[in-house]
N, C-alpha and C positions, 0 to 999 in steps of 0.2 A: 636922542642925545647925541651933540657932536662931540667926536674925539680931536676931533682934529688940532694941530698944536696951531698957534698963532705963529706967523712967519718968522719971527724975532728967536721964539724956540724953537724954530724949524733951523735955521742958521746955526743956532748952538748946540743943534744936534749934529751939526754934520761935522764938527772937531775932529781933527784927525786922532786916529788913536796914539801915534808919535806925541802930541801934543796933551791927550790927556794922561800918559804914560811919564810924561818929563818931568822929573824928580826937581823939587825945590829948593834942595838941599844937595849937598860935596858927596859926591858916589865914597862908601862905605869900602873901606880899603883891609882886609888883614893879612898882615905879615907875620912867616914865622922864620925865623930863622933864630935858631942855636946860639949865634953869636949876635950876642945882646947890643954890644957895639955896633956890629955892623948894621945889626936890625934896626936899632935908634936912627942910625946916619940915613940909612933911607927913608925910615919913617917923615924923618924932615924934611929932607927935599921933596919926598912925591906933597906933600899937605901945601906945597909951592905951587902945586899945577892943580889946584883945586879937588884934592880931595882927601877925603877924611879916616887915617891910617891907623889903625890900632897895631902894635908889632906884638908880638908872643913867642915866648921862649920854650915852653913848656906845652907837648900834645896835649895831655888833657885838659889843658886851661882854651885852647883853642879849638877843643872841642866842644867842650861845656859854650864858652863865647856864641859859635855857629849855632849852638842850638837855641839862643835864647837871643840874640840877633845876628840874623841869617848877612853874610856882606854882599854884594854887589861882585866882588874881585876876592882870590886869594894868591897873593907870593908866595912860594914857599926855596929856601935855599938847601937841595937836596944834598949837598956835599958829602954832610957829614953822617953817621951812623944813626941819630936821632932825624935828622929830617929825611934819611931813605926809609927810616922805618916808619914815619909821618906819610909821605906820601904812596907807601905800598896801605895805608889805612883808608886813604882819601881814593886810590883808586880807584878802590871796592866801592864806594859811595851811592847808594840806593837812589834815592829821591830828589839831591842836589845837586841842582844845574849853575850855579854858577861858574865861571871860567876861573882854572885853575894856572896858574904860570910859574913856568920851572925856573930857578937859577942855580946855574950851573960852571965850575973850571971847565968840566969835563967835553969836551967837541969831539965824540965819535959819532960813527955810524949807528951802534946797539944803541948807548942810552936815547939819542936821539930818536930810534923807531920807538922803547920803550915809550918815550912821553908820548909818540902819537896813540899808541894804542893806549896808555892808559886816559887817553880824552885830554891830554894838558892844551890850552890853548895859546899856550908859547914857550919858546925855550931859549932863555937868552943866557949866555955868556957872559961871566967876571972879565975885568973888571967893566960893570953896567954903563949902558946907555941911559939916561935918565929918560930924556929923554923920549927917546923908542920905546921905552917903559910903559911909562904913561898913557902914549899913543896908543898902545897896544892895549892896555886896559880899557880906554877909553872908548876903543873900538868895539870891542869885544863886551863892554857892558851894553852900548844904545844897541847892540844887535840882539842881546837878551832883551832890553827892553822893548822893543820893540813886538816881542813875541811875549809880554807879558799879560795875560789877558786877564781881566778884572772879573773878580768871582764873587758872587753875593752870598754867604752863606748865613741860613736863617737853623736856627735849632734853640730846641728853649733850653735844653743840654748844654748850659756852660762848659764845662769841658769836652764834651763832643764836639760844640763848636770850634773851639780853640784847637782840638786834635786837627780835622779838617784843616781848619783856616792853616796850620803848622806843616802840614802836608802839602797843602798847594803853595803855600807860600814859598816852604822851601827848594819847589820848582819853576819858583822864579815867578810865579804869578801876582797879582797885583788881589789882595783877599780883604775884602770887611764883612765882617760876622757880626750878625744883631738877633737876642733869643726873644725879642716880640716881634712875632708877627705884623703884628699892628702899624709897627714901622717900615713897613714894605714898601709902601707909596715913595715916603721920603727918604728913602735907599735909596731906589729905583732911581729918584729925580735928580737926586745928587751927588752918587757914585758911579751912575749911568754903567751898568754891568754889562758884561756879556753872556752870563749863562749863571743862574741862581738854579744852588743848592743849597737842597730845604729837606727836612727830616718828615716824613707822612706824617706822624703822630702828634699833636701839641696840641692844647689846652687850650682857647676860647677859639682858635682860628686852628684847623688843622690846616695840613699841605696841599689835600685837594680844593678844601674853600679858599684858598689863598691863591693859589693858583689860578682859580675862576675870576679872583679879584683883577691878579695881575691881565688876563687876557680881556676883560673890561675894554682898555686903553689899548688906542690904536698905537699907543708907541711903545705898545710893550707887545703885539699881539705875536709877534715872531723870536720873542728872546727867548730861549734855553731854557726850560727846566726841569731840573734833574733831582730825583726823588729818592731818599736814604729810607730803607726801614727793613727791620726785620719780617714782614709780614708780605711773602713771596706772591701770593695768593691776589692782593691787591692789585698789580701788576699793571693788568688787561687796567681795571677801574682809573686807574693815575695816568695810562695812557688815553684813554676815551675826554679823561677831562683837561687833558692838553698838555701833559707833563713829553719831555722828548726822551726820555730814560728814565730807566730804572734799576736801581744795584741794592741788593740784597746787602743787609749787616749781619756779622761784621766785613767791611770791605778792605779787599788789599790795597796799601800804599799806591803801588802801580797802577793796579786796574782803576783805583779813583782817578790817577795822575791822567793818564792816559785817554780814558772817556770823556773829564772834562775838556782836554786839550782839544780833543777832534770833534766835539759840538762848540764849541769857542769859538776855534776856528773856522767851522763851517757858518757862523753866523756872521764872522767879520767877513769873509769871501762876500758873503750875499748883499752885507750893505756896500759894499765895496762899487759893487755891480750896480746898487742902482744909481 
């Protein structure tokens, strides 16, 4: 049997990942800032420079928002008692990578090392540059994007999946989740993944027969995959039949974060190379 792709699909495999990474749609903007006015006034000008600003007044409404759509960018104007208490919250922030940027009266020495070390990825001065604003987000998002690496997650566990998929996602990865296996082919061909995770255990097709399916095809015979299950013991077995890892459930935020990024990565390097 040949695998081999026809050269038309050979061409459209080699898209750069910039290219399948470039969003369709106004980069995802939230603004918080206390003062509602002031929030509104930039909310409108930045949606002038192409992109799409939600403002919020209220931490918890900005919290809840993030978790239920993760943004691209977050403003936040630390001035006041509620936005330093806001961003001593977002500090601490476990799992989310997007780039966080300060606006500030304040130009000393301290607050300024503060935002380095609490990870902010700018710190601009009242009264604003729009400008250099913008730029700066804009910067600062295609460099996330760029390291967004596209995850396949297969679980017939609706809400496992959706945990996962909410984990990776809101580290910036690019995530589509499907609980039949069966759709794996037409995953594969059309979200073109870098590294599928898939749960060992499911119903007509488990994780090791799927996996045997995926390595079939010579254009899948090198992707990623990485195996959820409570059943420790399997291991050595999901290794042998071509899985590249194995994490025991329940798994940590991090440790998922972290494993898929450095098999991701290690398989964009490779295509890179040839």
């Amino acid at each position: 049997m040949n695998n081999d792709l026809p050269e038309s699909e050979k061409i459209n495999e080699e898209e750069s990942f910039e290219e399948l990474n470039q969003a369709d749609y106004r980069s995802l903007v939230y603004l918080y800032f206390p003062d509602i006015d002031a929030g509104q006034q930039l909310a409108a000008t930045l949606e002038l420079y192409q992109h799409e600003v939600l403002c919020f007044t209220e931490a918890d409404e900005l919290q809840s928002a993030i978790m239920v759509r993760m943004p691209q960018a977050l403003v936040v104007d630390v001035d006041s008692p509620a936005g330093m208490a806001t961003r001593k919250k977002i500090a601490n922030r476990v799992i989310s990578n997007f780039p966080i940027i300060y606006i500030s009266e304040m130009d000393d020495f301290t607050q300024r090392l503060a935002a380095v070390r609490e990870g902010a990825a700018g710190y601009f001065l009242k009264p604003l540059d729009i400008e250099a604003l913008s730029a700066k987000i804009d910067e600062k998002i295609a460099r996330n994007e760029v390291l967004a690496y596209r995850i396949l997650v297969v679980d017939d566990d609706e809400m496992l999946a959706a945990y996962y998929d909410a984990i990776l996602s809101s580290a910036g990865m690019h995530v589509k989740a499907i609980n039949d296996p069966s759709e794996i082919l037409e995953s594969l061909k059309k979200f073109k993944p870098e590294l599928v995770l898939t749960d060992l255990n499911m119903p007509v097709c488990n994780g090791l027969e799927m996996a045997q399916i995926i390595r079939q095809n010579n254009r899948y015979i090198d992707i990623p995959i990485v195996f959820l299950s409570t059943e420790v013991q399997k291991q050595m077995t999901a290794i042998e039949t071509g899985a590249d890892d194995f994490l025991g459930k329940p798994i940590d935020p991090e440790k998922l974060i972290s494993t898929i990024a450095s098999r991701a990565e290690r398989y964009r390097n490779l295509r890179k190379q040839r």
